[in-house]
Legacy VTK file of the C-alpha trace (Angstrom):
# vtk DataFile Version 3.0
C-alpha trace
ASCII
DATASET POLYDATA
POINTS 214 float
90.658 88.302 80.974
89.763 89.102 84.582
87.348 92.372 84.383
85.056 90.493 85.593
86.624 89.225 88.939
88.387 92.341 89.676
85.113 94.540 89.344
83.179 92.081 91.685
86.212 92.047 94.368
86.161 95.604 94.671
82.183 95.235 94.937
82.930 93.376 97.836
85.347 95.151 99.421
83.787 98.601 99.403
80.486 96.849 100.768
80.442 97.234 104.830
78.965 93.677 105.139
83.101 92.573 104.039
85.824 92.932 106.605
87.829 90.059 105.579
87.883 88.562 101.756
90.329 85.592 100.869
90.501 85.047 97.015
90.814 81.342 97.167
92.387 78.702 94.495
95.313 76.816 93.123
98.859 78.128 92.683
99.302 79.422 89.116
95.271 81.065 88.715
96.502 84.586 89.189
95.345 85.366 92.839
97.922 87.870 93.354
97.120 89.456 89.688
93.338 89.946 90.594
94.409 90.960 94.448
96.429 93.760 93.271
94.645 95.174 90.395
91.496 95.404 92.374
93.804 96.342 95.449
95.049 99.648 92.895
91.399 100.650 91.801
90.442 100.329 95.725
93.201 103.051 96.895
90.818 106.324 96.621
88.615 104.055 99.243
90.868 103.702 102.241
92.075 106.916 103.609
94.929 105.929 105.214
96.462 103.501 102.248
96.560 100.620 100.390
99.314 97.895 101.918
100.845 95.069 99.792
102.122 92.410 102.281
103.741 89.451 100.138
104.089 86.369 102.365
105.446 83.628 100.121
108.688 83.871 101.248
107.858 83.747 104.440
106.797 79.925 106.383
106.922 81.011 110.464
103.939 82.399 111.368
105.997 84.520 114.204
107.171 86.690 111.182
104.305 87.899 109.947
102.999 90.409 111.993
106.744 92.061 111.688
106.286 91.655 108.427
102.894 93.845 108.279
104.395 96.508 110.265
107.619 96.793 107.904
105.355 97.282 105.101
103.192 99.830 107.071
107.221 101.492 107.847
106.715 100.842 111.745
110.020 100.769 113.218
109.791 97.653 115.969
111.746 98.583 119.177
111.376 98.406 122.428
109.578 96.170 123.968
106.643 96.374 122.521
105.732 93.113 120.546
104.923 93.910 117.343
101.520 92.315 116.812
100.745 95.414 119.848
102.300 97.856 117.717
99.971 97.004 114.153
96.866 96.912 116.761
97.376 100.631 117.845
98.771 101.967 114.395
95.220 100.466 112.612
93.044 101.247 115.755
92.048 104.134 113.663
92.719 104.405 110.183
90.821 103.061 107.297
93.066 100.733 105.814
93.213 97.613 103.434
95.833 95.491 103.763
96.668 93.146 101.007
98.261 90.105 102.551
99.506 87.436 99.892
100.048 83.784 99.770
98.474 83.347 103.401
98.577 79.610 102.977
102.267 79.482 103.337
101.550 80.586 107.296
98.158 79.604 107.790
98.584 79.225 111.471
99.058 83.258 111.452
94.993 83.605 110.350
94.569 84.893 114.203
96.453 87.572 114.144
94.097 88.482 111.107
91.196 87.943 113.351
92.887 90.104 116.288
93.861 92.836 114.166
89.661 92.932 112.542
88.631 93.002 115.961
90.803 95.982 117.271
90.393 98.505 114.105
86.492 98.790 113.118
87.960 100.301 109.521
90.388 97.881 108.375
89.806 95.459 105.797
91.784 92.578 104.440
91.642 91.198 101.220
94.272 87.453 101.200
95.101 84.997 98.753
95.087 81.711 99.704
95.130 78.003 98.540
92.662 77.153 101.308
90.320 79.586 103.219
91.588 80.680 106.415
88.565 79.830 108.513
87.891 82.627 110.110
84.350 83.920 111.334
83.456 86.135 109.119
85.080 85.643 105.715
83.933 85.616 102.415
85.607 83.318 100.402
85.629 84.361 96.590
86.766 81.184 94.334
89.287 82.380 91.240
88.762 79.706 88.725
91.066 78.876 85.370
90.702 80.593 82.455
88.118 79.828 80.069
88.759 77.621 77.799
86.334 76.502 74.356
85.314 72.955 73.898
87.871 70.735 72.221
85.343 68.826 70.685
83.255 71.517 68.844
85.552 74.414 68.345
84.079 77.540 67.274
85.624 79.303 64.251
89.150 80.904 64.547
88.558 84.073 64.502
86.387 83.757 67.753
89.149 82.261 69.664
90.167 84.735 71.370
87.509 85.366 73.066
87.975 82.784 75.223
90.546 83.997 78.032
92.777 81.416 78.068
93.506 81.328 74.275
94.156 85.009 74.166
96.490 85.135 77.512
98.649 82.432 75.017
98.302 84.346 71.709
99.329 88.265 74.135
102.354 86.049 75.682
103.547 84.171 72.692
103.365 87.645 70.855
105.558 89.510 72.904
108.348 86.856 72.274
107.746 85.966 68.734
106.206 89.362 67.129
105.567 87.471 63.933
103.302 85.344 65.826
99.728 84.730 65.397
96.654 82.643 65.916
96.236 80.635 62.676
93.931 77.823 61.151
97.020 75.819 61.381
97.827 76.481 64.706
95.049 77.111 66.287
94.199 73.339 67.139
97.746 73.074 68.988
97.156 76.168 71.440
93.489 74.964 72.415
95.467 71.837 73.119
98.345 73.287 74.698
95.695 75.934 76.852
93.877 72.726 77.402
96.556 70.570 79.292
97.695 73.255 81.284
93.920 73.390 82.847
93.490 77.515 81.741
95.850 78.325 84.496
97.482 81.626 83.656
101.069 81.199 84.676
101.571 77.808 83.287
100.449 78.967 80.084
102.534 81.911 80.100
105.475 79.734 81.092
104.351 77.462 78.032
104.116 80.796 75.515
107.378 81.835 76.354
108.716 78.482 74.411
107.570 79.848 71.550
110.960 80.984 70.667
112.537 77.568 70.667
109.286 75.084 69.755
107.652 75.506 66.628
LINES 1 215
214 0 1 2 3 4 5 6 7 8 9 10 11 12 13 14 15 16 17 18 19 20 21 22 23 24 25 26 27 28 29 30 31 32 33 34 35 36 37 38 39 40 41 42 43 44 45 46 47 48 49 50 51 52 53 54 55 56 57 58 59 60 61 62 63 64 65 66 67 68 69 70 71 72 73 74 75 76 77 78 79 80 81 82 83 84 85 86 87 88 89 90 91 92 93 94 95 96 97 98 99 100 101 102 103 104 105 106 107 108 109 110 111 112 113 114 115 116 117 118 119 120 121 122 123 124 125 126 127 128 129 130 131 132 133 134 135 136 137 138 139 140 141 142 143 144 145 146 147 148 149 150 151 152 153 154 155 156 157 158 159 160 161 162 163 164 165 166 167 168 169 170 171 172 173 174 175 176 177 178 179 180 181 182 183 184 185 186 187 188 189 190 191 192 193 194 195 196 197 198 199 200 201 202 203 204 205 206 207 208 209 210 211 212 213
């Protein structure tokens, strides 16, 4: 149910106006899922790779740019600091680095900044629960699913065309095969969908009880 985000992130990445692009929203909206699917179809863009940096374990800012280079397979040593050692490995390449969860070390968004600055073909695309502030960011908001109108429901069998109600019927399938979106039933998940505000990984979380709720 996210076509339409991806295609328009990797829009934005591959246009030279965007050096920095934080997909911004609550936990549970699929940030990461949108980051890295338009993160794979981006990989023919960057010459020198695609990096997946996940941060959310992760809540000293210090450790981050050790982090980066880890991913990157810098070996630190030396003396060299490592937020030195990223700035001359990206001087050059065309990279994107994927850095995930941002908001859990917010206070790390300059080293972002530094690392823009020093390497004219790197690009970052972040998740974040708040944007980083940085100048020159494009923020790009990843909203709920949709969801249909409780009060006027359309018929059932045009459901699932709303994203939210087929993420639920996909989920709940792969743990009850017998399952399906009925006239019976289909009140409950619009409900269910409803509560849970379309986010993605609550309603998986709520699908997988299939097995043990009616």
């Amino acid at each position: 149910g996210r076509e339409r985000e991806v295609e328009a992130v990797s829009r934005r990445l591959r246009s030279p106006e965007t050096r920095l692009l934080t997909l911004v929203g609550p936990g549970g909206t699929g940030k990461t899922r949108v980051g890295l699917q338009a993160a794979a179809e981006l990989v023919d863009d960057f010459e020198d790779g695609v990096f997946f940096v996940p941060l959310a374990a992760i809540t000293d800012p210090a450790l981050v740019a050790s982090t980066i280079a880890r991913v990157l397979g810098l070996s630190e040593g030396g003396a060299q600091p490592p937020e030195e050692l990223l700035e001359g490995y990206l001087r050059e390449r065309s990279t994107l680095l994927f850095l995930d969860n941002l908001e859990q070390v917010i206070e790390s968004a300059s080293l972002v900044d530094e690392l823009l600055s020093g390497a004219a073909d790197l690009k970052v695309l972040a998740t974040s629960r708040i944007p980083l502030g940085l100048y020159g960011e494009h923020e790009f908001p990843v909203a709920p699913l949709s969801l249909p109108d409780p009060g006027s429901l359309p018929p059932q069998e045009s459901l699932t065309e709303y994203e939210a109600i087929r993420l639920f019927v996909e989920r709940a399938s792969a743990v009850r095969p017998d399952f399906s979106l009925t006239q019976e039933n289909a009140a409950a998940v619009v409900e269910i969908c409803r509560r849970l505000d379309g986010l993605p990984l609550a309603i998986e979380l709520a699908a997988a009880r299939i097995k043990l709720l009616p």
